[in-house]
C-alpha positions in Angstrom: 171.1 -19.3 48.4 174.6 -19.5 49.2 174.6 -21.3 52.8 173.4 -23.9 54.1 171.6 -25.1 57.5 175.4 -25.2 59.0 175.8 -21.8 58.2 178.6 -22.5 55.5 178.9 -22.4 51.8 176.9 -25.1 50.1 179.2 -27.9 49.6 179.9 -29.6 45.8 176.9 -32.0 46.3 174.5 -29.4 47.8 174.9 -26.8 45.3 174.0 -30.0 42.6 171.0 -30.8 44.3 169.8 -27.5 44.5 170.9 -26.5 40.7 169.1 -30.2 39.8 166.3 -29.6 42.4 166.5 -33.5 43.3 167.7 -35.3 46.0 171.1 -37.1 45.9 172.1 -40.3 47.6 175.4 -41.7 48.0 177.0 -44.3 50.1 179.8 -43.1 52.2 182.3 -44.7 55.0 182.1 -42.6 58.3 185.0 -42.0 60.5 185.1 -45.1 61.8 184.8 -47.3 59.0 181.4 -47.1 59.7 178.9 -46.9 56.1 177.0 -44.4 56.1 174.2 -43.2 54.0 174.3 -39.6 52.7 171.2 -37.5 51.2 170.9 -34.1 50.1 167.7 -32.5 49.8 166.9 -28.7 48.5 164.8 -27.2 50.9 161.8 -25.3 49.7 159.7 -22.6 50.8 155.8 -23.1 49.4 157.4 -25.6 47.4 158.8 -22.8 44.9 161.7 -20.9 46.2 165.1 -23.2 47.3 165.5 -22.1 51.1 169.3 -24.5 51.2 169.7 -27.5 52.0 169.7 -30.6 54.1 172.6 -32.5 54.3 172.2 -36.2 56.2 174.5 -38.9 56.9 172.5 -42.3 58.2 174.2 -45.2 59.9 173.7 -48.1 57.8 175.4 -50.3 60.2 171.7 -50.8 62.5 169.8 -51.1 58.8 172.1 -54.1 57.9 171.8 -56.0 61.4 168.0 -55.4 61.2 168.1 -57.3 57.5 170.4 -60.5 58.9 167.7 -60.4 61.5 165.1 -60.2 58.9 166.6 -62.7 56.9 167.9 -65.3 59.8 164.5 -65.2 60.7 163.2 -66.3 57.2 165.8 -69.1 56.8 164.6 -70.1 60.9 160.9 -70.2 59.2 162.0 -72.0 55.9 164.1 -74.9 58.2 160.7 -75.4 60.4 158.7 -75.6 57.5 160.7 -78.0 55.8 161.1 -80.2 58.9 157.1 -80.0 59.4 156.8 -81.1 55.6 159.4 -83.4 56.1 157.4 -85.3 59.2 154.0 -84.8 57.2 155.7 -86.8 54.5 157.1 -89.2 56.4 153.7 -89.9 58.1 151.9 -90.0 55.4 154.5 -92.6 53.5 154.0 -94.4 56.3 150.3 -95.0 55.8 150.7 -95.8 52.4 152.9 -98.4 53.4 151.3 -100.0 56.2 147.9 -99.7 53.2 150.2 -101.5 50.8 151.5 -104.0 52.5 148.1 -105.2 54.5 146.5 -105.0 51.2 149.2 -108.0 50.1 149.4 -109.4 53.2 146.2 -110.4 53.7 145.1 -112.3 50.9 148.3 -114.7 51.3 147.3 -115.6 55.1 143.4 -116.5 53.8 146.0 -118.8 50.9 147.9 -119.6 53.6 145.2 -120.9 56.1 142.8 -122.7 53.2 146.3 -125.0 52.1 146.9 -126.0 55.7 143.3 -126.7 55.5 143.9 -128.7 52.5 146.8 -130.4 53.6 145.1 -131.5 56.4 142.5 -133.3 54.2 139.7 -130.9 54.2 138.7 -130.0 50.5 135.7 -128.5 51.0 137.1 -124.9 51.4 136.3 -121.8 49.9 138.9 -119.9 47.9 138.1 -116.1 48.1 139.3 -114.2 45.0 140.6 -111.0 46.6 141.5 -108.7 43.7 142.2 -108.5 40.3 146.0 -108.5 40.6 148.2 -111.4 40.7 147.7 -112.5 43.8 144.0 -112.4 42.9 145.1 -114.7 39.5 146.8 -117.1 42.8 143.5 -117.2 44.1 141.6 -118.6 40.9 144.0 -120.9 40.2 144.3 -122.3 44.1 140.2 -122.7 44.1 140.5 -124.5 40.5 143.2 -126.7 42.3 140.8 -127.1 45.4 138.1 -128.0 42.7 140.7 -130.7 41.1 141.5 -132.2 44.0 137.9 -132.6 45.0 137.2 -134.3 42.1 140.1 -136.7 42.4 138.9 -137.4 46.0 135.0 -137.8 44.8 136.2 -140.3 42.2 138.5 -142.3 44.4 136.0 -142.8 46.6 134.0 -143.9 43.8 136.5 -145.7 42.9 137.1 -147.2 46.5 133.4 -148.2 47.0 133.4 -149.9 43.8 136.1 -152.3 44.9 134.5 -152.9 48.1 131.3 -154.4 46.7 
């Protein structure tokens, strides 16, 4: 064929694609600065015989705002994600933390409260070993303290009874 669907001779590109029998793409800028998407296509009749041509130009200008929208979208998603993560994290830290810290906390206040005990002269307390870290090793070594000083106290009063008769 020697036109094409405008009725004019096939230009350079549509008498390659028909010659080829593929379809060409090439990038273009339209009159307005505007990029454009050009295809040529052979046309066929019963998929044998080359009818002409199609010759298209596309705006690419509404395909590239559609992508930033695509991808503004993704990087919207991506920010909430990480900012949910972020918070989850947080919480969570926070949990361990409070765990942590009540898990040291409260073995030194039962310490705590059997020493005032102590120092207010009652040695018959009970020294709770309340783990097998070092504040646990504190523990053992407060009740063998609490065991010494009971001793010392039975055997001054021995001690004391003896002088009194």
């Amino acid at each position: 064929t020697d036109l094409n669907l405008r009725g004019a001779p096939p230009t350079p590109e549509e008498s390659q694609a028909l010659q080829e029998n593929k379809v060409l793409t090439s990038y273009e800028e339209g009159a307005n600065g505007e990029p454009m998407l050009r295809v040529v296509a052979p046309l066929r009749v019963n998929n044998t015989v080359a009818a002409g041509t199609v010759d298209m130009r596309l705006s690419l200008r509404q395909q590239y705002a559609a992508a930033d929208a695509r991808y503004n979208e993704r990087v919207q998603e991506t920010i909430r994600n990480t900012a949910v993560i972020s918070v989850l994290a947080a919480v969570i830290a926070a949990v361990i933390g409070w765990a942590i810290a009540r898990a040291i906390v409260k073995p030194v206040r039962q310490l705590t409260q059997v020493a005032e005990r102590i120092s207010l002269g009652d040695v018959d307390v009970n020294v709770p070993k309340a783990s097998n870290d070092e504040i646990g090793d504190l523990a053992e070594s407060f009740g063998r303290m609490v065991t010494a000083v009971k001793f010392l106290k039975m055997e001054a009063e021995a001690a004391s009874e003896e002088a009194a008769a």
